[in-house]
Each structure stands twice: as structure tokens, then as C-alpha cells.
N, C-alpha and C positions, 0 to 999 in steps of 0.2 A: 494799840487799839485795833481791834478789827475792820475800820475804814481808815487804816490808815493810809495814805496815797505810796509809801514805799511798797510796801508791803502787795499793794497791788498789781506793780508795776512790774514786779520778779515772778510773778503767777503767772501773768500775761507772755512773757518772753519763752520763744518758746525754746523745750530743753530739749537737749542734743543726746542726752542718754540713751533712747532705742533705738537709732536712727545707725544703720551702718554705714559706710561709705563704699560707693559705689564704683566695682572694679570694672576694669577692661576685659577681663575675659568673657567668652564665651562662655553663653546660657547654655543646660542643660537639656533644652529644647530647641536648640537648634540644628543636631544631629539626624533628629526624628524626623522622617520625609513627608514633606509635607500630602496632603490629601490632594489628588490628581481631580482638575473639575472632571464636568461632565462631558465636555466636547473629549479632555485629552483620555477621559475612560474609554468612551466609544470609540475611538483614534485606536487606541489598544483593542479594543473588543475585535474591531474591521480588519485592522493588520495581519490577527490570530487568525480569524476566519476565513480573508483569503490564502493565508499559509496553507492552511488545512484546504480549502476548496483545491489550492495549485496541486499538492501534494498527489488528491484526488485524482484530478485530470490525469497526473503526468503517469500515475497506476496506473489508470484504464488504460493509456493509449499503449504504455508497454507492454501491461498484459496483452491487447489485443495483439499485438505485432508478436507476442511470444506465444501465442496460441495459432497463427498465423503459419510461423518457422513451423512450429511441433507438427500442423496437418499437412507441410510440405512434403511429397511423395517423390522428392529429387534423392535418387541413388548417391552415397557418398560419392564414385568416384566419377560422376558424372556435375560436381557441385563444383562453380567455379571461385576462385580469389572474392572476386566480390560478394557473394553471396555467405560465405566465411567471416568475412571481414563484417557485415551486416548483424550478423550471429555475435560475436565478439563484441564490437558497438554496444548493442543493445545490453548484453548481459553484464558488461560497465557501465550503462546508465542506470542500468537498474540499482545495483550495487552501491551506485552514486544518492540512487535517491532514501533507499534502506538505510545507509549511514546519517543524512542528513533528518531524516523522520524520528531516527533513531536519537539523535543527539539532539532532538528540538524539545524543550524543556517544558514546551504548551502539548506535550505530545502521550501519550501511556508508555512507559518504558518497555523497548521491544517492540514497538509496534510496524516499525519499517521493516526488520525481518520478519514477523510474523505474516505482514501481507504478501509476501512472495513463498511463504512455507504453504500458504492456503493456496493459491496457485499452483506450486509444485505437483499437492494434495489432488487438486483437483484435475491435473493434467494426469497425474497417476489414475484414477478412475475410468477419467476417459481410456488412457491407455490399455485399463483390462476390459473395456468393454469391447473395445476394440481388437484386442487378441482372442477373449472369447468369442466375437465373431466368426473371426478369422479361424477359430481353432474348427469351430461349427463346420465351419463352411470345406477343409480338408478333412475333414473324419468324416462328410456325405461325399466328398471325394473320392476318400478311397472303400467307401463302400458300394460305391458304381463299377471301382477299378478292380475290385476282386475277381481272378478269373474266373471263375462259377457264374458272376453277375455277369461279368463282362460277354463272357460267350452266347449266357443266354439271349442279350441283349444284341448282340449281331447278328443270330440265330435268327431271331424274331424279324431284328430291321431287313435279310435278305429274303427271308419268306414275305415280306410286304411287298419288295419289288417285285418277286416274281408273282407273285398273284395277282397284279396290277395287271387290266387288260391292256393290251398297247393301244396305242391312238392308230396304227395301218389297219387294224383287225375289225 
């Protein structure tokens, strides 16, 4: 009969059919890294940033000390140990800091060499404005020094003294 009390009582218990058993291994989701809060983002943001700001600094300062060397007007053999040794220093710091910008993974690839190729660049410019100068300034050299000019020019400066009245007279 349908109220029968057996009949009930096996409805009610419940069945183990869908029910798997539950293993010790490791979930599928526990491999997947979890989502970093927000203090440990910022942490990460701040880190990158001063990376990047040191990196910055430590450019400027060797550039300036490498633009420094370059407008130094000391004759090779007049340059002593230290001042060599100074040269040397720096162009392994530099080198130091190119590798490490280079191999920093928060960084554009290439980009620690490419800041001292733009340096290089730009000390090269200076350098031809600098020779064009310099070229200027001997080609009106030797256009004072030609003897045609140059005679004229002594010509002229002794006829000035002598036509000078004297101070006895």
C-alpha cells in the first residue's frame, strides 16, 4: 500500500549512489596562484618603480661624469694612473648597469644598451660641432697666414707706427 510504514522508511534513508568518495589528492585549483591583495599589488607596483626610478638616477649620474671625461682637454700623455683608472671605473659601471636594465624582465628589451647608444649618439654630435668649429676657426687661420695677406698686413701694421706722432715732438 502506498502509506505503507516500510516502504517509507527506505525513501527516507538516504542513497549512496551519486555520491563519490572523497580522495586525498590534490584539487585542480590548487596549482592556480592565488590573486595577490591589494597592499601585496602596490608592494609589487613600488618595488618596479623604484627599480626604474634607481636605474634612472644611476644613468644621469654616469652620463654626466661620461660627458664630463669627453669635455676633458687633458693631452693623452699628460693623463695620469688615476685619471685612467677613473675612465675605466666608470665605463664598467656603465656596462654594469646596461646588463642589469637589460636583463630586468619589468624593463623593454634592449633598453640598458640602447640608453648609452643614445649617449654615444649624442656625444658624437657634439663632437662634429665641435670639429666644425675647430675646422672654422683654422681655415680663417690660414687665410690671415697667406703670404699675400700676411705681408699686406705687416705692411699696413708698420706704416701705422710710423705715422704715429711721437710723444718728444
Amino acid at each position: 500500500m502506498p502509506f505503507d510504514e516500510e516502504d517509507s522508511d527506505q525513501d527516507l534513508a538516504p542513497s549512496n549512489k551519486g555520491l563519490r568518495k572523497i580522495s586525498s589528492k590534490k584539487s585542480i585549483f590548487d596549482d592556480i596562484p592565488k590573486k595577490p591583495s591589494q597592499d601585496e599589488f602596490e608592494a609589487k607596483v613600488k618595488k618596479v618603480h623604484d627599480r626604474s626610478s634607481n636605474y634612472k638616477v644611476q644613468a644621469a649620474d654616469y652620463s654626466s661624469q661620461f660627458k664630463k671625461i669627453i669635455s676633458d682637454r687633458t693631452l693623452v700623455q699628460n693623463k695620469n694612473v688615476f685619471s685612467t683608472e677613473i675612465e675605466t671605473e666608470l665605463l664598467s659601471n656603465m656596462i654594469k648597469l646596461a646588463v642589469e636594465v637589460n636583463t630586468d624582465p619589468n624593463e623593454q628589451e634592449g633598453m640598458g644598451s640602447l640608453m648609452w647608444i643614445i649617449l654615444l649618439l649624442k656625444t658624437c654630435l657634439s663632437q662634429r660641432d665641435r670639429i666644425n668649429k675647430l675646422e672654422y676657426i683654422v681655415t680663417q687661420l690660414e687665410k690671415k697666414i697667406e703670404p699675400a695677406t700676411l705681408e699686406a698686413l705687416i705692411t699696413k701694421e708698420i706704416r701705422k707706427a710710423l705715422d704715429k706722432p711721437k710723444n718728444s715732438e
